[in-house]
C-alpha atoms as one frame of an Amber mdcrd trajectory, in Angstrom:
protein
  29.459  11.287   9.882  29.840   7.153  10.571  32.284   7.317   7.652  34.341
  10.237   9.337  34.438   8.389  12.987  35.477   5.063  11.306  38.318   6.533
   9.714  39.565   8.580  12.922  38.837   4.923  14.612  41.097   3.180  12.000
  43.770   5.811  12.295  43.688   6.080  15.961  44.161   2.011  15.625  46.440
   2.250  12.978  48.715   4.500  15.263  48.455   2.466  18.270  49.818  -0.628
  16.531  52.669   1.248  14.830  53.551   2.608  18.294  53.526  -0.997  19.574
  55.336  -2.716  16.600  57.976   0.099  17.118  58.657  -0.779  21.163  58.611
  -4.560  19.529  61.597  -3.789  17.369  63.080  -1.773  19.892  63.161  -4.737
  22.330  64.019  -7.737  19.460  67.282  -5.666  18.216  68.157  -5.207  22.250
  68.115  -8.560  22.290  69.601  -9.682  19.239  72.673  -7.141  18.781  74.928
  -7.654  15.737  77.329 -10.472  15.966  79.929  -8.996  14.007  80.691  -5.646
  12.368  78.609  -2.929  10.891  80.671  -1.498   7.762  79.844   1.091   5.371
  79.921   0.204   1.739  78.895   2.919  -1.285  76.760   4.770   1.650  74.780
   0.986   3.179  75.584  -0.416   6.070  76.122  -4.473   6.189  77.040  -6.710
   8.707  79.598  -9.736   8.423  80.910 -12.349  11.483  84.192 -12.659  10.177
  86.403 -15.500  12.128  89.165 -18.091  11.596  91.739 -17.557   9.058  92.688
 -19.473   5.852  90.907 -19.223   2.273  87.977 -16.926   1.970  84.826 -18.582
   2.369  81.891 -16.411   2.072  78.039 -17.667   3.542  75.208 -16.283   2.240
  71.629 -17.079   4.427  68.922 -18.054   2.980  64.896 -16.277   2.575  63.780
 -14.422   6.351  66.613 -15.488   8.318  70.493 -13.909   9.049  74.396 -14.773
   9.233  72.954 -15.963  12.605  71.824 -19.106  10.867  75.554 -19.629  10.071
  77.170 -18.545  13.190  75.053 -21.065  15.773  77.575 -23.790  15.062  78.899
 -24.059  11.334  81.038 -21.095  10.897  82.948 -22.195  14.027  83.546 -25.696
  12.559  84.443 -23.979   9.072  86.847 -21.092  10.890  89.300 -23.887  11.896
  90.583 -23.860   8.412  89.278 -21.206   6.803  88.987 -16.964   6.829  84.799
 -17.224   7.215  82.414 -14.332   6.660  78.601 -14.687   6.727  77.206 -11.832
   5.891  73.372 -10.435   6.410  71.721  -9.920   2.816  70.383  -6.780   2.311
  67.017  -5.493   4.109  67.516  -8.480   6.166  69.433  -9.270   9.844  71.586
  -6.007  10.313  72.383  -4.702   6.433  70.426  -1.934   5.314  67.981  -2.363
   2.294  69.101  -1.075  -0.827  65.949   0.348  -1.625  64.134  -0.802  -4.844
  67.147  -2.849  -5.830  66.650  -5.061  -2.888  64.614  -7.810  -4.099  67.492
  -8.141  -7.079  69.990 -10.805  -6.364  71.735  -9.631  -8.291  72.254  -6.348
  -6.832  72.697  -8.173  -3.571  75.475  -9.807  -4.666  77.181  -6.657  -5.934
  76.668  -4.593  -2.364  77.939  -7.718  -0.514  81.070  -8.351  -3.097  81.928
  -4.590  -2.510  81.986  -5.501   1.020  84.036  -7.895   0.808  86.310  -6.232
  -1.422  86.764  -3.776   1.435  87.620  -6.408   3.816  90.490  -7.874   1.440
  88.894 -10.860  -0.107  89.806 -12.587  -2.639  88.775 -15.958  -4.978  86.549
 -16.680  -2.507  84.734 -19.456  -2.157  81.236 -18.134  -1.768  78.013 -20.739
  -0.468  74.983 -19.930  -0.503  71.750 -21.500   1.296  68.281 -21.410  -0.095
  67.641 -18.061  -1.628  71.603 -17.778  -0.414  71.642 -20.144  -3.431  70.717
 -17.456  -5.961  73.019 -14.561  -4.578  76.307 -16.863  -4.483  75.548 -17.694
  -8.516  74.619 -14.325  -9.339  77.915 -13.692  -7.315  79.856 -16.054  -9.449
  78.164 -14.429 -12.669  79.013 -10.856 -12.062  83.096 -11.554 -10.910  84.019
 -15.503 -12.576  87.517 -14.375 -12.613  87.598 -13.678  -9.003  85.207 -16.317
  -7.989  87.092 -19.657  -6.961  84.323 -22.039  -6.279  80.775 -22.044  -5.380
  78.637 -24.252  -2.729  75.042 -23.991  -3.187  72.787 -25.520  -0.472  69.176
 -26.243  -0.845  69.210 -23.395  -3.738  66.407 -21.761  -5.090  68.568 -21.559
  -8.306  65.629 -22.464 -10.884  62.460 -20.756 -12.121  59.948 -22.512 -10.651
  56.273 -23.408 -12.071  52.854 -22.209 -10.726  52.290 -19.132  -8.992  53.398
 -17.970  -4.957  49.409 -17.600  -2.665  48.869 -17.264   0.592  50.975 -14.252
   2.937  53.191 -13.375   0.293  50.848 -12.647  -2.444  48.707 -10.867   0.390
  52.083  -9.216   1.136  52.342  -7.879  -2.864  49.066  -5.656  -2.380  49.006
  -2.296  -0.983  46.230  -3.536   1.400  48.946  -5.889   2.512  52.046  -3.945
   2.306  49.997  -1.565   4.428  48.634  -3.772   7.433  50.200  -7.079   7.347
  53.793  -6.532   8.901  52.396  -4.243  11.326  49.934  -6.128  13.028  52.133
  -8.978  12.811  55.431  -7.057  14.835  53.021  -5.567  16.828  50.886  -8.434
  18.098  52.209 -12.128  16.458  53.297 -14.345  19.429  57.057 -14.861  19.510
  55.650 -18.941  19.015  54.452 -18.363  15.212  58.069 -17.604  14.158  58.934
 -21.156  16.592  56.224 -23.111  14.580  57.072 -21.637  11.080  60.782 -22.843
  11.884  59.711 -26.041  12.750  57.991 -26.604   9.297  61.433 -25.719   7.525
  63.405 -27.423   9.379  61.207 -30.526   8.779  61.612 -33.743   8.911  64.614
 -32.649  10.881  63.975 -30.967  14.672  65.129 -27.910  15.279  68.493 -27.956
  17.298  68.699 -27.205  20.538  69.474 -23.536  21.751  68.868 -22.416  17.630
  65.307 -21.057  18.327  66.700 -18.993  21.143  69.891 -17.959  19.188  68.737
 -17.044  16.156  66.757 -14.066  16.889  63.245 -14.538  15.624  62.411 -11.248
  16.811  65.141  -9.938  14.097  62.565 -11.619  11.112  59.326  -9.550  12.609
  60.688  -6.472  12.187  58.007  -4.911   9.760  61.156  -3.983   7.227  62.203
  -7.214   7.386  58.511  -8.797   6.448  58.754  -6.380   3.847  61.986  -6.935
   2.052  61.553 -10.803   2.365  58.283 -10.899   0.625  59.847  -8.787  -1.686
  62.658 -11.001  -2.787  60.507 -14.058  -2.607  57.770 -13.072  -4.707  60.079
 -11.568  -7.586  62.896 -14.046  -7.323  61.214 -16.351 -10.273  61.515 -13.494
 -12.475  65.169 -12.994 -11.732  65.968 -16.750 -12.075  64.368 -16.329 -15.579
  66.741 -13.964 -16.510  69.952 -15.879 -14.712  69.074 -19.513 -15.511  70.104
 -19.391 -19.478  73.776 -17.632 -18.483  74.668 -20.380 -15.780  76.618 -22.806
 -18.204  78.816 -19.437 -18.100  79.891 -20.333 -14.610  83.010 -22.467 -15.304
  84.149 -22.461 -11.524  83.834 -25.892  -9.702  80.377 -25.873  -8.265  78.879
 -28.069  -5.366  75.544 -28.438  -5.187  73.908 -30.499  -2.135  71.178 -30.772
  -1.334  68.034 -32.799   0.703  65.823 -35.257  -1.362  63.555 -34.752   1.206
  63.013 -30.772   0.487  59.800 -30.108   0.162  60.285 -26.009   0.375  62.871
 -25.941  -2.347  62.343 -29.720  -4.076  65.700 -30.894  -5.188  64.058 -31.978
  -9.188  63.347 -28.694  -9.565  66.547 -27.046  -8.438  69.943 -28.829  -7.782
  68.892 -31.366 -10.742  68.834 -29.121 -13.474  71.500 -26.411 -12.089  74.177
 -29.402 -11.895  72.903 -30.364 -15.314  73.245 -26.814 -16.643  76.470 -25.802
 -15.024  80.098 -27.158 -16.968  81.838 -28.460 -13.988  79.130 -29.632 -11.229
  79.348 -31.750  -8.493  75.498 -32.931  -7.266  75.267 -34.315  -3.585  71.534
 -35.323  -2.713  71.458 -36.808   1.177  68.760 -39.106   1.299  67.421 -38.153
   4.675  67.825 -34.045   5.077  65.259 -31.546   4.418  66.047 -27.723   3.513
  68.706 -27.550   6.667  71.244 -29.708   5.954  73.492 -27.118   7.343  72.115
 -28.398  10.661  70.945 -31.626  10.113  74.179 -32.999   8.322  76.866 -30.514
   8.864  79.752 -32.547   8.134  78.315 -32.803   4.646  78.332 -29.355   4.025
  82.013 -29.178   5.178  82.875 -31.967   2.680  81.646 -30.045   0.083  83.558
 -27.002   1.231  86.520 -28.947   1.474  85.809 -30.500  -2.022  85.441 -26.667
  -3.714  87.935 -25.598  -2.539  90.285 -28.353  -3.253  88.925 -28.626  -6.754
  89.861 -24.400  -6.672  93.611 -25.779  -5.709  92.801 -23.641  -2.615  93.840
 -26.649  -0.514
């Protein structure tokens, strides 16, 4: 009998905190519409801010986050010379999930270079930031002919050593898969996602107005928890796989990145990608973190500028 009323207690629980995670989402996607369009590609909707006009430059967000990263202040900047579109990665901003291909880059790249194929594209440029990083050079992999140049920005490019803990290994159980993004739409403070943010953005602040453009509300959506941990905790094994075919990617590369990354650490990453890719150009600014979009945007236009010039783009 105690067994039987605990479970009807834990379901009855369970239920209410579904109920409340749904009115959650309801309310964060009311207040964070999409910024751009909502296209259909092969049967998945994805969203891209497209703006400006000139060569294609593609942006690619990194782990968690949206083209909303993009669009605060750098894709206006970017649009005065160039045809920009920041797209949301799959199971992430506005773009559907692509079921259990999600967590692929790989895959991601291939929905998002269908989309752009549909929107007239072509030899893009393509950067990508943080986990961005991995999409643009799977990108570059899958179409090198139709690939001008890539950017990659605070990458997570390179398998990395030791094991992911904490609330994405949680995340990886069905325990956690289960309970952990629903309690945390349901009841986690809008201020968690304001503090987390903080701690990536670090030693850099967080700009003013980002916090209240970027639509944290948009990363506690329980599919969004989900298909974030999911990329993140199997993105070693695809690195693995795409590390050894890199010196492949004959393109003109930038890589730039912050010595003072401790999320993404620049020896592990941007040293050995430039090292491993034919015709690399390494950046490291002395003082940035993993946002250098923010923290030194100019620099990240230089290195635009400098792809894309090195395409003959420019």
């Amino acid at each position: 009998m105690g067994l039987a009323v605990t479970g009807l207690m834990l379901a009855g629980c369970g239920r209410v905190v579904d109920a409340r995670a749904s009115a959650r989402e309801a309310a964060f996607e009311a207040e964070f519409p999409p910024t751009g369009q909502l296209i259909d590609v092969q049967g998945t909707t994805v969203h891209v801010d497209i703006r400006g006009s000139g060569p294609d430059l593609i942006l690619l967000h990194g782990a968690s986050g949206s083209s909303r990263d993009f669009t605060f202040a750098l894709a206006d900047r970017l649009a005065e010379r160039y045809r920009v579109l920041a797209f949301d990665r799959p199971g992430l901003g506005w773009t559907e999930d692509i079921g259990a291909q999600t967590p692929n880059p790989i895959a991601q790249a291939e929905l998002l270079r269908a989309a752009a194929d549909q929107l007239g594209v072509r030899r893009p440029v393509v950067l990508g930031h943080s986990y961005g990083g991995a999409v643009a050079l799977a990108w570059g992999l899958r179409a090198p002919g139709d690939t001008a140049a890539l950017v990659i920005v605070s990458g997570a490019t390179m398998p990395w050593p030791g094991t992911l803990t904490g609330w994405y290994a949680f995340l990886e159980t069905p325990f956690g898969d289960r309970v952990g993004p629903p309690l945390l739409t349901a009841l986690a403070p809008v201020s968690l996602g304001n503090r987390i943010m903080a701690g990536i953005f670090a030693p850099q602040a967080v700009p003013s107005g980002y916090a209240d453009y970027i639509g944290v509300g948009l990363a506690a959506r329980r599919g969004n928890y989900r298909a974030n941990a999911s990329q993140i905790n199997t993105l070693r094994a695809y690195l693995r796989v795409m590390s050894p075919q890199y010196p492949r990617l004959t393109m003109p590369v930038e890589v730039i990145h912050g010595a003072r990354d401790t999320i993404v650490p620049a020896s592990v990453h941007a040293l050995p990608l430039s090292d491993a890719l034919p015709d690399a150009a390494l950046t490291i600014l002395p003082d940035q973190g993993h946002m250098p979009q923010h923290g030194d945007p100019q620099a990240i236009i230089d290195a635009v500028d400098r792809a894309a010039a090195r395409a003959g783009l420019r």
